[in-house]
C-alpha positions as CSV (number, residue, x, y, z in Angstrom):
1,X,-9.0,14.5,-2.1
2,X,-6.4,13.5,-4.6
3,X,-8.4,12.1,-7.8
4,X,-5.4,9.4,-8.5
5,X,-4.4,7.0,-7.0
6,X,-0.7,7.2,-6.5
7,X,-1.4,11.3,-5.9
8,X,-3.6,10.0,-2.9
9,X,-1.1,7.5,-1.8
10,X,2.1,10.0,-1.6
11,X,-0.6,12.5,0.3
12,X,-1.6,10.1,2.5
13,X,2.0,8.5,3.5
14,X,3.4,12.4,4.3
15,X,0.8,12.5,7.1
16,X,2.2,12.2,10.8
17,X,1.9,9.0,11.6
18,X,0.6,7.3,8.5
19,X,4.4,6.0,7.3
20,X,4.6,4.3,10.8
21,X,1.6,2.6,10.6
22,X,2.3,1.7,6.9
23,X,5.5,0.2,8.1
24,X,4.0,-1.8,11.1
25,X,1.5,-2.5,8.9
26,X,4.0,-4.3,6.6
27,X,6.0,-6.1,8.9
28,X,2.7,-8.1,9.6
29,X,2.3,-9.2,6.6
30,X,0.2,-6.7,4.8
31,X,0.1,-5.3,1.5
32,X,0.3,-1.1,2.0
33,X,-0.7,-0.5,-1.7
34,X,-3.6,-2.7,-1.2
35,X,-4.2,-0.7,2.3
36,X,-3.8,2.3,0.5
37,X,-5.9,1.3,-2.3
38,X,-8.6,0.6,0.1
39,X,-8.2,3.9,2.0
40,X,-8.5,5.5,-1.6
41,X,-12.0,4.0,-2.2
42,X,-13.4,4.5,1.1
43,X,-12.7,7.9,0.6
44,X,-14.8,7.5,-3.1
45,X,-17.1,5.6,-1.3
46,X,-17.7,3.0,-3.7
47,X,-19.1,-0.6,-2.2
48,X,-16.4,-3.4,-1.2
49,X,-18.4,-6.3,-3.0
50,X,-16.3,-9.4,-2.9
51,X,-15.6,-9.5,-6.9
52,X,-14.0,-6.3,-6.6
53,X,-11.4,-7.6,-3.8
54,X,-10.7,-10.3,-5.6
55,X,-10.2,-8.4,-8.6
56,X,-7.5,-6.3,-6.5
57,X,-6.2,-9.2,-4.8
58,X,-5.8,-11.0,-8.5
59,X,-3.5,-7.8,-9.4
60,X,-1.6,-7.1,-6.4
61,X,-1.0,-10.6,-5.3
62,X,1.3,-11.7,-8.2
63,X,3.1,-8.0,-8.8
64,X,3.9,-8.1,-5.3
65,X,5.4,-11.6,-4.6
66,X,7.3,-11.4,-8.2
67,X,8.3,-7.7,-8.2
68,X,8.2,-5.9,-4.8
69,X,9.4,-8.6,-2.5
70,X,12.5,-9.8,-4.4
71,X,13.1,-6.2,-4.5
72,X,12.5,-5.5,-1.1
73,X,14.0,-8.5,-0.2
74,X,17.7,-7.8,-1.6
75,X,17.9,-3.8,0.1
76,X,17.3,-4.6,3.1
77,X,19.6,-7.9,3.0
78,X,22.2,-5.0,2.1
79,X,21.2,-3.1,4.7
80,X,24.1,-3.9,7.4
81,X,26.6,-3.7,4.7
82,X,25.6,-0.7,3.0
83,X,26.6,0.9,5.7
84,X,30.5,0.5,5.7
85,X,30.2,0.0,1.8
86,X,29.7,3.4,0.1
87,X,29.1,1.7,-3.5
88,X,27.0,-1.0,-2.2
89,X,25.2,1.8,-0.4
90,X,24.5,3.6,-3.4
91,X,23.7,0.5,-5.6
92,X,20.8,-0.1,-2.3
93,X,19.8,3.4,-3.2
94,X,18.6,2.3,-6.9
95,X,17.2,-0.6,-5.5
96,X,14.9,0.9,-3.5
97,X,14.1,3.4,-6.0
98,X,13.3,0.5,-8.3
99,X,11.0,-0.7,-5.4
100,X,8.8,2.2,-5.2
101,X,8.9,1.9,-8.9
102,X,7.6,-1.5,-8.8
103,X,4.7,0.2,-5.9
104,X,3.9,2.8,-8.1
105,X,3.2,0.4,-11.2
106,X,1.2,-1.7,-8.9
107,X,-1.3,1.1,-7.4
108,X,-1.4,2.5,-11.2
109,X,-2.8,-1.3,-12.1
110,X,-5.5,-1.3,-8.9
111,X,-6.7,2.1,-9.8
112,X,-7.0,1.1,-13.7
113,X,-9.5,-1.8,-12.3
114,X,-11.2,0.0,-9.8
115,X,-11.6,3.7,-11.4
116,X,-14.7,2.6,-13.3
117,X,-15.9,1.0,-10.3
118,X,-19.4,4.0,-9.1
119,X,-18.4,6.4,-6.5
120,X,-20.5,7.9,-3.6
121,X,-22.5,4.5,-3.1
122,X,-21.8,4.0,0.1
123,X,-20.1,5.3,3.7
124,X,-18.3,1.6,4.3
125,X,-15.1,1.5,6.3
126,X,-15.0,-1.9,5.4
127,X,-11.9,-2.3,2.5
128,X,-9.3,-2.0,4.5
129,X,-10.5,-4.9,7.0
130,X,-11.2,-6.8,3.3
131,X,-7.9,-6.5,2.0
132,X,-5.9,-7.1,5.3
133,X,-8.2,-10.4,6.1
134,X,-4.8,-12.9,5.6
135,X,-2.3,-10.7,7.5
136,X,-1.6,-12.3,10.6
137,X,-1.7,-10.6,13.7
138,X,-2.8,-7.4,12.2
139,X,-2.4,-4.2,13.8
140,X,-6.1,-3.2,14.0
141,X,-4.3,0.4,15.9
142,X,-2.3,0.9,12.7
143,X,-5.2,0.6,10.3
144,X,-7.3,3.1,12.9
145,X,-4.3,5.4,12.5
146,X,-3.7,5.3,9.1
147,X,-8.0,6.5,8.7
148,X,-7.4,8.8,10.9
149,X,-4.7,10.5,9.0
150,X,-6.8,10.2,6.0
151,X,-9.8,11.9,7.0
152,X,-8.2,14.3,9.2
153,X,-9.6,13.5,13.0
């Protein structure tokens, strides 16, 4: 198991399947670094207690809406006309790169919160339904896939 966070999070999104359900996953309304931060501590096995979501959700919440989903916002706006524009293309290319900046700053600030937090405390599948709870409509066949990947079966 990757010991960091972002380490864990490339792993895990390389796995068949797993950047399918991280996209499906997304168009619902869900936060993949927080799903990927929850697949992380599962993994650790430390407890979801409910000051420790909301200490996640107190990070990601802002970072996203502020950073990520302008971000995300403007490439795929571009997305039609990057495709007959070869300089708006490219200029969509450091977007994006800016967005998984933006990702990777965000899972760097959930693992500084949670890295203290006491591993091997518990076998509880539990963060990822904790930190999806607002997402609309959730794919509960993504979130099965995405463990799946994780843990190998």
């Amino acid at each position: 198991m990757c010991a960091d966070l972002w380490s864990f999070a490339l792993s895990t999104y390389a796995r068949p399947g797993a950047e399918d359900a991280c996209l499906r996953l997304q168009a619902q309304g869900a936060d993949v670094c927080m799903v990927l931060c929850g697949l992380w501590l599962e993994r650790r096995g430390v407890a979801p207690e409910p000051t420790r979501l909301q200490a996640l959700r107190q990070i990601a919440g802002p970072w996203q809406a502020d950073v990520v989903a302008p971000l995300r916002h403007v490439r795929t706006q571009w997305r039609a006309m990057a495709q007959h524009d070869a300089e708006l293309g490219a200029l969509r290319e450091r977007v994006k790169a800016l967005e998984l900046e933006a990702e990777r700053l965000l899972l760097s600030r959930l693992e500084g919160v949670a890295q203290h937090w006491p591993m091997a405390e518990v076998n509880d599948q539990a963060w990822l339904e904790g930190l999806t709870a607002g997402a609309a409509n959730l794919d509960h066949d993504a979130l099965h896939q995405l463990r799946a990947a994780v843990t190998g079966t």
